[in-house]
PQR file of N, CA, C, O and H, with PARSE charges and radii, in Angstrom:
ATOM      1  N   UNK A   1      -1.256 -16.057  -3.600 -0.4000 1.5000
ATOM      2  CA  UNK A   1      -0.093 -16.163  -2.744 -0.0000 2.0000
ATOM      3  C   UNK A   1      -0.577 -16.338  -1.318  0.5500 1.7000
ATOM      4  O   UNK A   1      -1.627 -15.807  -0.955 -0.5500 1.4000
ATOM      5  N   UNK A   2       0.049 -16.956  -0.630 -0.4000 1.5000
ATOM      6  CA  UNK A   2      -0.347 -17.170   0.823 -0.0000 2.0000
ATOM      7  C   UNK A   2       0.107 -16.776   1.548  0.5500 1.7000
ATOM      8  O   UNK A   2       1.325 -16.745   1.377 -0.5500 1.4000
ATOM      9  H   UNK A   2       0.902 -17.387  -0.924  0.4000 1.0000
ATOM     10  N   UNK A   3      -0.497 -16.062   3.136 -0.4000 1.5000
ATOM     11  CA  UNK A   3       0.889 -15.798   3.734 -0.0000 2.0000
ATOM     12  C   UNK A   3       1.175 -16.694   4.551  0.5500 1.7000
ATOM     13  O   UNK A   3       0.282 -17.223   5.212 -0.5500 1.4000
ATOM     14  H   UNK A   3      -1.487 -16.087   3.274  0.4000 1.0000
ATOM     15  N   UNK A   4       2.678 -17.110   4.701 -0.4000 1.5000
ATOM     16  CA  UNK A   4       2.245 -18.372   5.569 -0.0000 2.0000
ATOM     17  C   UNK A   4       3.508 -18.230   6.818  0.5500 1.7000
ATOM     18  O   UNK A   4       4.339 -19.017   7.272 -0.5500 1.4000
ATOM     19  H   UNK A   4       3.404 -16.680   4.164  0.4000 1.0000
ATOM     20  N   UNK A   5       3.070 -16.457   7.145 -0.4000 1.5000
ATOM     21  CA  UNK A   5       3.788 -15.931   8.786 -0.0000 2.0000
ATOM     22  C   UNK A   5       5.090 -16.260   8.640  0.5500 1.7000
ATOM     23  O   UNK A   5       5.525 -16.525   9.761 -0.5500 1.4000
ATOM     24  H   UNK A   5       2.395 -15.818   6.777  0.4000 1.0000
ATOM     25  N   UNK A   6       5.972 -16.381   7.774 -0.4000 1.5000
ATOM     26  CA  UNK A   6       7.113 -16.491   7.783 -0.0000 2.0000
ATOM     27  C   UNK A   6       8.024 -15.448   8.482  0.5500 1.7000
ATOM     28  O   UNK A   6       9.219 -15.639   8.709 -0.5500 1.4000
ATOM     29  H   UNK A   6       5.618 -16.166   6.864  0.4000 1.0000
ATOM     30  N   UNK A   7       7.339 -14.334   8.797 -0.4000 1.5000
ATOM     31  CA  UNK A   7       7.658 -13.490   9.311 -0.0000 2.0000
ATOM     32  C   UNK A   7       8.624 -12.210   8.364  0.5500 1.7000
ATOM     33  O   UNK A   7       9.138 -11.145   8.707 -0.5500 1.4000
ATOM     34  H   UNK A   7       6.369 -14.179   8.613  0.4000 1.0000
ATOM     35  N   UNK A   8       8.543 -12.921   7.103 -0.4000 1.5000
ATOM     36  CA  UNK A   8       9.497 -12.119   5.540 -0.0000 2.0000
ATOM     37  C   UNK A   8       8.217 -10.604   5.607  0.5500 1.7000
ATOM     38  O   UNK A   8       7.395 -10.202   6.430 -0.5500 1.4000
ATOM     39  H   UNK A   8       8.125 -13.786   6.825  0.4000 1.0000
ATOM     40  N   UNK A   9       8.652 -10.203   4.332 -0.4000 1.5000
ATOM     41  CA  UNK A   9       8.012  -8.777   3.966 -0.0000 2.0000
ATOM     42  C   UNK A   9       7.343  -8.901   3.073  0.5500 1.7000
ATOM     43  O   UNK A   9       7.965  -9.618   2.288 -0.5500 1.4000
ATOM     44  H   UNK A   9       9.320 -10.530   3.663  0.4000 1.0000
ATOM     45  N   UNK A  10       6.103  -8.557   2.531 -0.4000 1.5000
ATOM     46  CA  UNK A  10       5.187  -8.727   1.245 -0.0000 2.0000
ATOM     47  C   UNK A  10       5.257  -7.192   1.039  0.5500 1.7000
ATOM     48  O   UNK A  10       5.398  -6.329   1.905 -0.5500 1.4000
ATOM     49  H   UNK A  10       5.598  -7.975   3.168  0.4000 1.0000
ATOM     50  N   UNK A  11       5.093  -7.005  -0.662 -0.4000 1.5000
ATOM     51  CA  UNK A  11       4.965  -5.761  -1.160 -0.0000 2.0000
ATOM     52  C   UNK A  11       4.083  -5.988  -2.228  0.5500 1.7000
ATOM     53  O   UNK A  11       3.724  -7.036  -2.766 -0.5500 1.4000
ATOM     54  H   UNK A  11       4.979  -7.706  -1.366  0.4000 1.0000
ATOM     55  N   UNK A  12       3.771  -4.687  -2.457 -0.4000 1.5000
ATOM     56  CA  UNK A  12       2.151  -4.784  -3.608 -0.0000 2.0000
ATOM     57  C   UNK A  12       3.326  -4.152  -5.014  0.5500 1.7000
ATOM     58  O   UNK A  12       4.169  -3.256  -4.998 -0.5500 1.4000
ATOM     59  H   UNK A  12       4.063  -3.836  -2.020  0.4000 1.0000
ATOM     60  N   UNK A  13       2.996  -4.851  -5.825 -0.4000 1.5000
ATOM     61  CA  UNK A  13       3.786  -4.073  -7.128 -0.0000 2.0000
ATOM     62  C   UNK A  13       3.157  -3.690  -8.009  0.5500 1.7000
ATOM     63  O   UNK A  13       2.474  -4.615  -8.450 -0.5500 1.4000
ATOM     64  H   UNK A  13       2.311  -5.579  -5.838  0.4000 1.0000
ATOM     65  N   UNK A  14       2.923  -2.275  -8.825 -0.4000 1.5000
ATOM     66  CA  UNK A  14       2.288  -1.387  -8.871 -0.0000 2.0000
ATOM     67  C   UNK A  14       2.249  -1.827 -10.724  0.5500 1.7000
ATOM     68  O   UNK A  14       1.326  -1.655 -11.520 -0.5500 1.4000
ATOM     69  H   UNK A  14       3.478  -1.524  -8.467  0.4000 1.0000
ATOM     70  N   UNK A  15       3.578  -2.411 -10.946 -0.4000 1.5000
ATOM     71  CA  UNK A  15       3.403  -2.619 -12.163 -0.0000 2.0000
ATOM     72  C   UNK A  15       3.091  -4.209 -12.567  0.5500 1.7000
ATOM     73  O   UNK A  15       2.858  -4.207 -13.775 -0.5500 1.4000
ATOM     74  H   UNK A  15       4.328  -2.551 -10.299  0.4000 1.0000
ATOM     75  N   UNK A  16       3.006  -5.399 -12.104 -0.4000 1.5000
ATOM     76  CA  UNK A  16       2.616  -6.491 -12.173 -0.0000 2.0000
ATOM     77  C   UNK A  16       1.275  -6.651 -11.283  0.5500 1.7000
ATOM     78  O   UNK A  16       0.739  -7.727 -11.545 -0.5500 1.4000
ATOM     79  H   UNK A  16       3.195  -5.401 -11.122  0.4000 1.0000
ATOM     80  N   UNK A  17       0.656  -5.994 -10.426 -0.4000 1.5000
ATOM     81  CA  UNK A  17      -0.761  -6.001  -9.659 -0.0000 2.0000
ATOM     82  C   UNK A  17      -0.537  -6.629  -8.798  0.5500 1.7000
ATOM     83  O   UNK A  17      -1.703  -6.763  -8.427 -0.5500 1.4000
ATOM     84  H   UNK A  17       1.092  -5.119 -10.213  0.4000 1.0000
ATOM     85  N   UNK A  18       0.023  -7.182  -8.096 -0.4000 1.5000
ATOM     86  CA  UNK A  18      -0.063  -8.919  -7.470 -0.0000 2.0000
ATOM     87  C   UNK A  18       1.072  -8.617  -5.873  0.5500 1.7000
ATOM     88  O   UNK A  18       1.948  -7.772  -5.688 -0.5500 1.4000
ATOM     89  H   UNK A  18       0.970  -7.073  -8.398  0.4000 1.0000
ATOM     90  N   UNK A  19       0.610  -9.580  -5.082 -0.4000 1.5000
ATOM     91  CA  UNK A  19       1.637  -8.874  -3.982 -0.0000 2.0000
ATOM     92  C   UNK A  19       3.528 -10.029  -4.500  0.5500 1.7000
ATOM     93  O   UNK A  19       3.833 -11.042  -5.129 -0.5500 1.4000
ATOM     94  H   UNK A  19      -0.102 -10.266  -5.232  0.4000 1.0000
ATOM     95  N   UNK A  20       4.021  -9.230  -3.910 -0.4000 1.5000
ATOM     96  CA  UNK A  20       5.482 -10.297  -4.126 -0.0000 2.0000
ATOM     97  C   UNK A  20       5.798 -10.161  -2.618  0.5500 1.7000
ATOM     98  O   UNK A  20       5.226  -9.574  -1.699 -0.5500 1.4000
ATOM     99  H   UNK A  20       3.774  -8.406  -3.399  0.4000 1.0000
ATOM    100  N   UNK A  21       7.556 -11.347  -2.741 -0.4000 1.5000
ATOM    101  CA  UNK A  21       7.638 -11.170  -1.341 -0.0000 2.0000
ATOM    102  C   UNK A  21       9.566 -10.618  -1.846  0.5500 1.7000
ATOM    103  O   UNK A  21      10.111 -10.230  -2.879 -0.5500 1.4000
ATOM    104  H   UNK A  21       8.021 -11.824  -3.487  0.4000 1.0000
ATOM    105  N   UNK A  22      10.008 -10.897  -0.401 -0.4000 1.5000
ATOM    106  CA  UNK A  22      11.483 -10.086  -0.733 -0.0000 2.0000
ATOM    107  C   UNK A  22      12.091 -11.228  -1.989  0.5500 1.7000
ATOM    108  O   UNK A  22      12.972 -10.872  -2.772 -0.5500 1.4000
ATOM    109  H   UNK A  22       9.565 -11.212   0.438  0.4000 1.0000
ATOM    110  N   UNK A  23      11.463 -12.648  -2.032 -0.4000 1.5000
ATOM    111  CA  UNK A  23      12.041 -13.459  -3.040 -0.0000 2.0000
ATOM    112  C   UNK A  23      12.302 -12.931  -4.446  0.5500 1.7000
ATOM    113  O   UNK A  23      13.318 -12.956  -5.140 -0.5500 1.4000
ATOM    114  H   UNK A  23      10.748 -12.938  -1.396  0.4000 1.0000
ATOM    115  N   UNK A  24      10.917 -12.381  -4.686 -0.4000 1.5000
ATOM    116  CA  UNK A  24      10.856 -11.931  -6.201 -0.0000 2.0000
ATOM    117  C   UNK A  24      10.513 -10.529  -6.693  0.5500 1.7000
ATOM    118  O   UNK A  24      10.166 -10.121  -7.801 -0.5500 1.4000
ATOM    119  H   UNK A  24      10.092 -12.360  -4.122  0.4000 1.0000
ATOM    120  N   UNK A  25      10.768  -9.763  -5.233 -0.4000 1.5000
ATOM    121  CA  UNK A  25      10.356  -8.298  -5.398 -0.0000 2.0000
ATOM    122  C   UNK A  25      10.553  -7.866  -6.696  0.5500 1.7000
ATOM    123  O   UNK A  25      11.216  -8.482  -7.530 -0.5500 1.4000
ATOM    124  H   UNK A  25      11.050 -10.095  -4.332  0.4000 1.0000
ATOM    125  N   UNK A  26       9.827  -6.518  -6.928 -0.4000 1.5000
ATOM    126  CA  UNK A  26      10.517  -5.815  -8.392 -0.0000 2.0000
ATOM    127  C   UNK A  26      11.210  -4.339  -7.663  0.5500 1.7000
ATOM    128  O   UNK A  26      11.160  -4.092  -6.458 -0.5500 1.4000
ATOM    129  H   UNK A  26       9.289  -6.017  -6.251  0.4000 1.0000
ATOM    130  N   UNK A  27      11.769  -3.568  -8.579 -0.4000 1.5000
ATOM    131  CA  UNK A  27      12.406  -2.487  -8.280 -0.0000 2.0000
ATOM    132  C   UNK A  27      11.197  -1.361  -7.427  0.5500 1.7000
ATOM    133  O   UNK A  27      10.034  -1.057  -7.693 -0.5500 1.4000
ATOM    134  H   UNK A  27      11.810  -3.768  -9.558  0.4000 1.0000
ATOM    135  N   UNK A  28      12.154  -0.960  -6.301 -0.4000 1.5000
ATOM    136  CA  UNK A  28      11.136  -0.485  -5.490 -0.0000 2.0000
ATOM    137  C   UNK A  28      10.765   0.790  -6.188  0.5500 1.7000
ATOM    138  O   UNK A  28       9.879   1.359  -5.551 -0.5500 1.4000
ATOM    139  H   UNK A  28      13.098  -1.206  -6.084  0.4000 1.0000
ATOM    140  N   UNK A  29      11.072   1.353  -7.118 -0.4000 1.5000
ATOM    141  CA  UNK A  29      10.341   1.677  -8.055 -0.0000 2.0000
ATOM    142  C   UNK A  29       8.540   1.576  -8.316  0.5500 1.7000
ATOM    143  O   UNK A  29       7.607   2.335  -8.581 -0.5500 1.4000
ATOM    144  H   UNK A  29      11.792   0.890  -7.635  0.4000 1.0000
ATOM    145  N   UNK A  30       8.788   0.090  -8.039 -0.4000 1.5000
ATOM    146  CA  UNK A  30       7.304  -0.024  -8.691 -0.0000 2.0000
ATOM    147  C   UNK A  30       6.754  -0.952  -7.787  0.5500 1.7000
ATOM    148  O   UNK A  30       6.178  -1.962  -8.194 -0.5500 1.4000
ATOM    149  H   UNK A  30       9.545  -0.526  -7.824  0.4000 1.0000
ATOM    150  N   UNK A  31       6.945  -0.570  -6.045 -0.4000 1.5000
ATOM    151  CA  UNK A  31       6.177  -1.457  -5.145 -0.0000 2.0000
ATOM    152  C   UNK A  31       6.075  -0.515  -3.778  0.5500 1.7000
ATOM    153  O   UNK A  31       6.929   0.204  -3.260 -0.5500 1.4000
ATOM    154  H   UNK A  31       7.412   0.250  -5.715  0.4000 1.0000
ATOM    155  N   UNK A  32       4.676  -0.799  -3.385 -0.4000 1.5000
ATOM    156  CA  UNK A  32       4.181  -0.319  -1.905 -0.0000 2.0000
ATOM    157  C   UNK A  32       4.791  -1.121  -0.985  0.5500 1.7000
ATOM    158  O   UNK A  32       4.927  -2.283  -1.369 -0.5500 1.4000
ATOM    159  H   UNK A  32       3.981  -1.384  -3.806  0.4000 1.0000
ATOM    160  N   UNK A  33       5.258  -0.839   0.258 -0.4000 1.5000
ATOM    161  CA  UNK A  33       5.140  -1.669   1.282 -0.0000 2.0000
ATOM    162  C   UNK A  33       6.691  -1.299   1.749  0.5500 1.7000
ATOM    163  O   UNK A  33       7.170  -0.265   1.282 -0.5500 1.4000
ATOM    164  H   UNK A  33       5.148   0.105   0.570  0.4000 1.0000
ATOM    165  N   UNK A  34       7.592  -2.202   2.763 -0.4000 1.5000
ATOM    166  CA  UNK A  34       6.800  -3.637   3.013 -0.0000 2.0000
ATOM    167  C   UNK A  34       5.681  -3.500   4.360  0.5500 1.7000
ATOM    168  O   UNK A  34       5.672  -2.869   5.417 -0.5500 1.4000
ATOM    169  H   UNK A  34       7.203  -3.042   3.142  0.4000 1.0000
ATOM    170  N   UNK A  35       4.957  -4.266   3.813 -0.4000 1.5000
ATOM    171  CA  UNK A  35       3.744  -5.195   4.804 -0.0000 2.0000
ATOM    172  C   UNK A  35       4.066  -6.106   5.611  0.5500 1.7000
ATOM    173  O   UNK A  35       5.002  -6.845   5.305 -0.5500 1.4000
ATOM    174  H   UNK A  35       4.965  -4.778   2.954  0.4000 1.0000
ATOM    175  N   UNK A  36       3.465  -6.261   6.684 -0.4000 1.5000
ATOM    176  CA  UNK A  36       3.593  -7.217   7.128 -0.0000 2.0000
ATOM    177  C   UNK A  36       2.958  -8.923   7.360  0.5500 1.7000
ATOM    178  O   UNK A  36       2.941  -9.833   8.189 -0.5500 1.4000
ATOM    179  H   UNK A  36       2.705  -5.661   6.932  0.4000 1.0000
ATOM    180  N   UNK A  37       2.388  -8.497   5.714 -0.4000 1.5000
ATOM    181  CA  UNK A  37       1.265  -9.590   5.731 -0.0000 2.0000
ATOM    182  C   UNK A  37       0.814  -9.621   4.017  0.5500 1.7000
ATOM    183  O   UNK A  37       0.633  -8.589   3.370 -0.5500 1.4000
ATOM    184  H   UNK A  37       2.401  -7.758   5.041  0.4000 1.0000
ATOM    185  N   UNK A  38       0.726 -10.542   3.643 -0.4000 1.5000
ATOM    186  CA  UNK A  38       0.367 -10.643   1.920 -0.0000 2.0000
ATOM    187  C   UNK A  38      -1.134  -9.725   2.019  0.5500 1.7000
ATOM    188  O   UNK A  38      -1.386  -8.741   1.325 -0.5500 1.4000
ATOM    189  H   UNK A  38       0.874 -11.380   4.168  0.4000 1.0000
ATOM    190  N   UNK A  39      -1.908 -10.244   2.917 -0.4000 1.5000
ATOM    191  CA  UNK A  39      -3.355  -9.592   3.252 -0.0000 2.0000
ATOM    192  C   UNK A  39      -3.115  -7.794   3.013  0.5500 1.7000
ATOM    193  O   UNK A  39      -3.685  -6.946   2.325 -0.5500 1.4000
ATOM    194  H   UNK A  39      -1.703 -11.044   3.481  0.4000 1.0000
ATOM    195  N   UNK A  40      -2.484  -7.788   3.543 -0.4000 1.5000
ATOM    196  CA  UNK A  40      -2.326  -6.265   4.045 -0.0000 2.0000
ATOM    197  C   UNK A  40      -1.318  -5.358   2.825  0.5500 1.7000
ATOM    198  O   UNK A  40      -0.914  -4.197   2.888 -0.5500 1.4000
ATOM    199  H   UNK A  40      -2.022  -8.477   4.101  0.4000 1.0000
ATOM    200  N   UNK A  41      -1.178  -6.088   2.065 -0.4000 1.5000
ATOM    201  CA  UNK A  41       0.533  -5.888   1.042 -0.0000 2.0000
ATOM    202  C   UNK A  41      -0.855  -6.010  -0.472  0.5500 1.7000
ATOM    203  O   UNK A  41      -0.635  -5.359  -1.494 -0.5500 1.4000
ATOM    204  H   UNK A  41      -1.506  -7.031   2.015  0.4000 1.0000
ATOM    205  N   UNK A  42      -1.955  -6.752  -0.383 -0.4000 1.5000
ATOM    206  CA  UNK A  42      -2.811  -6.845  -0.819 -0.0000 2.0000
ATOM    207  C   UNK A  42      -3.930  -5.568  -0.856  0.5500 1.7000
ATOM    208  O   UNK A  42      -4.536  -5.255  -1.881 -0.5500 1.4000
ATOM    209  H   UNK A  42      -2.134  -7.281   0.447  0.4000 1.0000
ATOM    210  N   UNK A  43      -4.073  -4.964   0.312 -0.4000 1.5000
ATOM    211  CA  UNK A  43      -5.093  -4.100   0.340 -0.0000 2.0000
ATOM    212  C   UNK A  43      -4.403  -2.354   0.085  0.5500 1.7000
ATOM    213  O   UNK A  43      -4.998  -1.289   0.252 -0.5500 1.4000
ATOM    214  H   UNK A  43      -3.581  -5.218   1.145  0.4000 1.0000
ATOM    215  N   UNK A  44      -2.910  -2.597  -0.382 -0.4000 1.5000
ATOM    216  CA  UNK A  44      -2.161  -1.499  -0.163 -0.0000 2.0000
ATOM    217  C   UNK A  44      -3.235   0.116  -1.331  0.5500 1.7000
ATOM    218  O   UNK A  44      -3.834   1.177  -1.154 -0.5500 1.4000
ATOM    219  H   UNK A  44      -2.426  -3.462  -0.517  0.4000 1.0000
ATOM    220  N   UNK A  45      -2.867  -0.696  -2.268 -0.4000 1.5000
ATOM    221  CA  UNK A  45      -4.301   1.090  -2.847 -0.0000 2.0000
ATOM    222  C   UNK A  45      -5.444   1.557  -2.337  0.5500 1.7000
ATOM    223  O   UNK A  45      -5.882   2.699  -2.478 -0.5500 1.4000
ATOM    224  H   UNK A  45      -2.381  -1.558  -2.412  0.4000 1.0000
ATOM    225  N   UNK A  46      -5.944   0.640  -1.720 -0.4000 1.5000
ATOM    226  CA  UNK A  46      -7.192   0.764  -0.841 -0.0000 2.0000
ATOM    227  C   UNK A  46      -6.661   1.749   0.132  0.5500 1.7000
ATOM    228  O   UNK A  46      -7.135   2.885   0.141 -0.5500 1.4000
ATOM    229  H   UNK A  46      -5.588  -0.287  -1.605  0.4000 1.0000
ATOM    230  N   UNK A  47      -5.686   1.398   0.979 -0.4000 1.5000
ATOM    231  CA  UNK A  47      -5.098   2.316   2.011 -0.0000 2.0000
ATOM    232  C   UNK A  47      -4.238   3.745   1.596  0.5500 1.7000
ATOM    233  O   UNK A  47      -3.941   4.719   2.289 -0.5500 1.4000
ATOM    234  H   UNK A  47      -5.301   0.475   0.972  0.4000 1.0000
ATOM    235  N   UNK A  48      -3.986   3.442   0.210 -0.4000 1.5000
ATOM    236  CA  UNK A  48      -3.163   4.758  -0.362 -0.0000 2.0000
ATOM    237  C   UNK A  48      -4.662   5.692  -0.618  0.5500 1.7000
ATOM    238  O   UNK A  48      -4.525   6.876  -0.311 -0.5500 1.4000
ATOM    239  H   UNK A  48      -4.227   2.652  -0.353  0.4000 1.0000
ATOM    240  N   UNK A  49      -5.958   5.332  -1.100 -0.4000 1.5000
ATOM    241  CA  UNK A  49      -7.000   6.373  -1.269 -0.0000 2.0000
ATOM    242  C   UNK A  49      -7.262   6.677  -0.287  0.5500 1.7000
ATOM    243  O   UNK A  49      -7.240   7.903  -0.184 -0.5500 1.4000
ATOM    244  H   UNK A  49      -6.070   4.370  -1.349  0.4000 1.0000
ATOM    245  N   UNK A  50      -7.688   5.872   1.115 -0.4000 1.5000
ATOM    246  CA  UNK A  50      -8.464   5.931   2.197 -0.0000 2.0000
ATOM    247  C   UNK A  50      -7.540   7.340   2.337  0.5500 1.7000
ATOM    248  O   UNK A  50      -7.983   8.478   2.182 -0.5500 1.4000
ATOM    249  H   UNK A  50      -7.706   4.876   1.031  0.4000 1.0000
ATOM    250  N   UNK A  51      -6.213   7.001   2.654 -0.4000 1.5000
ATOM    251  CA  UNK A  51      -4.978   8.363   2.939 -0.0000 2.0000
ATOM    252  C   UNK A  51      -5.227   9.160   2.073  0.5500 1.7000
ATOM    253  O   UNK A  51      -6.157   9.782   2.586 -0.5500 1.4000
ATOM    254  H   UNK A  51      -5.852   6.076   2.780  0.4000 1.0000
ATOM    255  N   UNK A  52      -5.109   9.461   1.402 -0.4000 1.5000
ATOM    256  CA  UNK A  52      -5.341  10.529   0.546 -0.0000 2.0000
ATOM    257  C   UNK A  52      -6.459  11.419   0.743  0.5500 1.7000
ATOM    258  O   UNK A  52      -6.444  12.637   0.920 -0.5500 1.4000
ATOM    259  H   UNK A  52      -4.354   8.955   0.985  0.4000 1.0000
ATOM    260  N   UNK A  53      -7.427  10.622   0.685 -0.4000 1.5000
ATOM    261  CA  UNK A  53      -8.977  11.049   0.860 -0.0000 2.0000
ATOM    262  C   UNK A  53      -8.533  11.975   2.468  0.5500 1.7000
ATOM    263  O   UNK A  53      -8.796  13.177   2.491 -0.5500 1.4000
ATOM    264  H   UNK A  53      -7.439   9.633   0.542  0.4000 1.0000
ATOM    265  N   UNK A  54      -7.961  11.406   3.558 -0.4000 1.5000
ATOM    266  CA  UNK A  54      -8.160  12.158   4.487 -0.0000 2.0000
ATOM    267  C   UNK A  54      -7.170  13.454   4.468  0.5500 1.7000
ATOM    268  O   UNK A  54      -7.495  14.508   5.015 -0.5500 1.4000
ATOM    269  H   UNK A  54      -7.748  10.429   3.539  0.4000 1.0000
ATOM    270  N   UNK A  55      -5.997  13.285   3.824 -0.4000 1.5000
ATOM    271  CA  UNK A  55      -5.325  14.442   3.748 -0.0000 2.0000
ATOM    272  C   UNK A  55      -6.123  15.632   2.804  0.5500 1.7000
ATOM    273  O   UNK A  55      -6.095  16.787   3.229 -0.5500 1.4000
ATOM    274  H   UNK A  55      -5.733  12.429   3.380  0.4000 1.0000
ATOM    275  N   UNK A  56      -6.714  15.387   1.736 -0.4000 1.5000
ATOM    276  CA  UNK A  56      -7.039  16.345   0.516 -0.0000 2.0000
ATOM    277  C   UNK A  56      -8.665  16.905   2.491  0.5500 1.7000
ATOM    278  O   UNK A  56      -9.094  17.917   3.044 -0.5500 1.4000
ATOM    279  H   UNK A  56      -6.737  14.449   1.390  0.4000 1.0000
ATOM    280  N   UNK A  57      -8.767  15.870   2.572 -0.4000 1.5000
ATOM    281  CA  UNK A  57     -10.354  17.100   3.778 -0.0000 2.0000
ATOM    282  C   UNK A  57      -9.204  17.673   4.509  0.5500 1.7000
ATOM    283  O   UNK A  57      -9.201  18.891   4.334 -0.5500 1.4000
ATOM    284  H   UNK A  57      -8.418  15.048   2.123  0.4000 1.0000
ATOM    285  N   UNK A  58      -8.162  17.258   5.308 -0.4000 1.5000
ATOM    286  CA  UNK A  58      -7.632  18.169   6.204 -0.0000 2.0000
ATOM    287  C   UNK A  58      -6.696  19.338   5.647  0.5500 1.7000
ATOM    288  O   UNK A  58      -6.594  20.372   6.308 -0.5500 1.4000
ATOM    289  H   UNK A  58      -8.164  16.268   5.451  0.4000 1.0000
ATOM    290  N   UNK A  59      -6.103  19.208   4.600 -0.4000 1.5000
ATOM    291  CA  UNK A  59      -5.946  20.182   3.366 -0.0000 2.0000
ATOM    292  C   UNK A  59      -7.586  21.489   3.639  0.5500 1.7000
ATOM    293  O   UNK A  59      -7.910  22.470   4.309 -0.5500 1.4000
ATOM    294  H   UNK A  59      -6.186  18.369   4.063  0.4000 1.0000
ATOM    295  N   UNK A  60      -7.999  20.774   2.816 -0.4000 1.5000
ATOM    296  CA  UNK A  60      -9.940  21.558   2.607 -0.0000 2.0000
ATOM    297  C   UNK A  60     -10.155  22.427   3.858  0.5500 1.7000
ATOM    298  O   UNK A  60     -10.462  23.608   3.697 -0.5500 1.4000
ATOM    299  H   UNK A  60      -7.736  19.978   2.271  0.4000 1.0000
ATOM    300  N   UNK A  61     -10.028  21.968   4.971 -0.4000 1.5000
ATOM    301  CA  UNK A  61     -10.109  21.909   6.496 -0.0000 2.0000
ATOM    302  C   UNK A  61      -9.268  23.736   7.000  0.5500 1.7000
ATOM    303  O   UNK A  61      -9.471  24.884   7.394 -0.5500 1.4000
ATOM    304  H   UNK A  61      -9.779  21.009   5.102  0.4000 1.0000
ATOM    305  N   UNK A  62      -8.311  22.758   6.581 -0.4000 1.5000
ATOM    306  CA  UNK A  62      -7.004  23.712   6.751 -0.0000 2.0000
ATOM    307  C   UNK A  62      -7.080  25.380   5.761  0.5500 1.7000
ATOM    308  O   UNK A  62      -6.482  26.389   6.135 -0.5500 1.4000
ATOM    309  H   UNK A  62      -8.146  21.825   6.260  0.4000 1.0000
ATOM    310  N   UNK A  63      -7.576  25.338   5.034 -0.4000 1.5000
ATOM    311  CA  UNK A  63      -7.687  26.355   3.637 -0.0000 2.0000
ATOM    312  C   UNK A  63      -9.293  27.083   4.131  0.5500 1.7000
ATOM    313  O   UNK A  63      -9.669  28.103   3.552 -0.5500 1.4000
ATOM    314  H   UNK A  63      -8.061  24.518   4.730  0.4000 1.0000
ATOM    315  N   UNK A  64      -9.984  26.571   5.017 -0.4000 1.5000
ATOM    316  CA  UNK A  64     -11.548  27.363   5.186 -0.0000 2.0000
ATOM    317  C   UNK A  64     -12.253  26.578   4.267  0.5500 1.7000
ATOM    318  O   UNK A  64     -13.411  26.991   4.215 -0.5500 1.4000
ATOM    319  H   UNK A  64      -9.678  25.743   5.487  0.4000 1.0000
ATOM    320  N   UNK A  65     -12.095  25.770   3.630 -0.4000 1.5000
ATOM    321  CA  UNK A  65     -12.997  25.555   2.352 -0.0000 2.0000
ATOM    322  C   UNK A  65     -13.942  24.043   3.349  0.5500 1.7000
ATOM    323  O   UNK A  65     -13.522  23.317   4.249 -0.5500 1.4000
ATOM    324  H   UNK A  65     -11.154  25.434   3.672  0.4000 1.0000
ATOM    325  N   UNK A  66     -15.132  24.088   2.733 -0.4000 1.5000
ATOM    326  CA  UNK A  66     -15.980  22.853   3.050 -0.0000 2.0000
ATOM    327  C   UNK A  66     -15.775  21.959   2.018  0.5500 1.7000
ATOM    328  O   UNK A  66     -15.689  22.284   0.834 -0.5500 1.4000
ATOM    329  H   UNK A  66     -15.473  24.679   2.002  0.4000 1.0000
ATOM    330  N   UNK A  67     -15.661  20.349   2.643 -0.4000 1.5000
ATOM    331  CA  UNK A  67     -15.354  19.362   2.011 -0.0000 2.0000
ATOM    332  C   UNK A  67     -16.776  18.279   2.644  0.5500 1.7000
ATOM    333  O   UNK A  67     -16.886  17.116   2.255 -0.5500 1.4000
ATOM    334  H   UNK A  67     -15.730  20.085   3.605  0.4000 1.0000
TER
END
């Protein structure tokens, strides 16, 4: 898919893998976003671990425990 700045919304859908746009979204049910960029609507699990990863240390952080 391309993005081609239309300035629309891309979302990552969790149950088909693939980014969509508001054309063919699926139930937000089963999509990240919106993005503002197929690129970025693309890298969305990447950014859901990176997050995660930093909440579970400031969690760790927060509790005394070493992470």
């Amino acid at each position: 898919m391309s993005d081609s700045g239309s300035g629309g919304h891309y979302y990552w859908c969790t149950r088909h893998h693939r980014v969509e746009t508001e054309a063919d979204v699926c139930a937000a049910r089963h999509v990240l976003g919106p993005y503002a960029s197929a690129a970025d609507a693309e890298n969305a699990l990447q950014q859901v671990r990176e997050r995660n990863d930093a909440w579970d240390t400031e969690d760790a952080r927060w509790a005394g425990e070493d992470r």
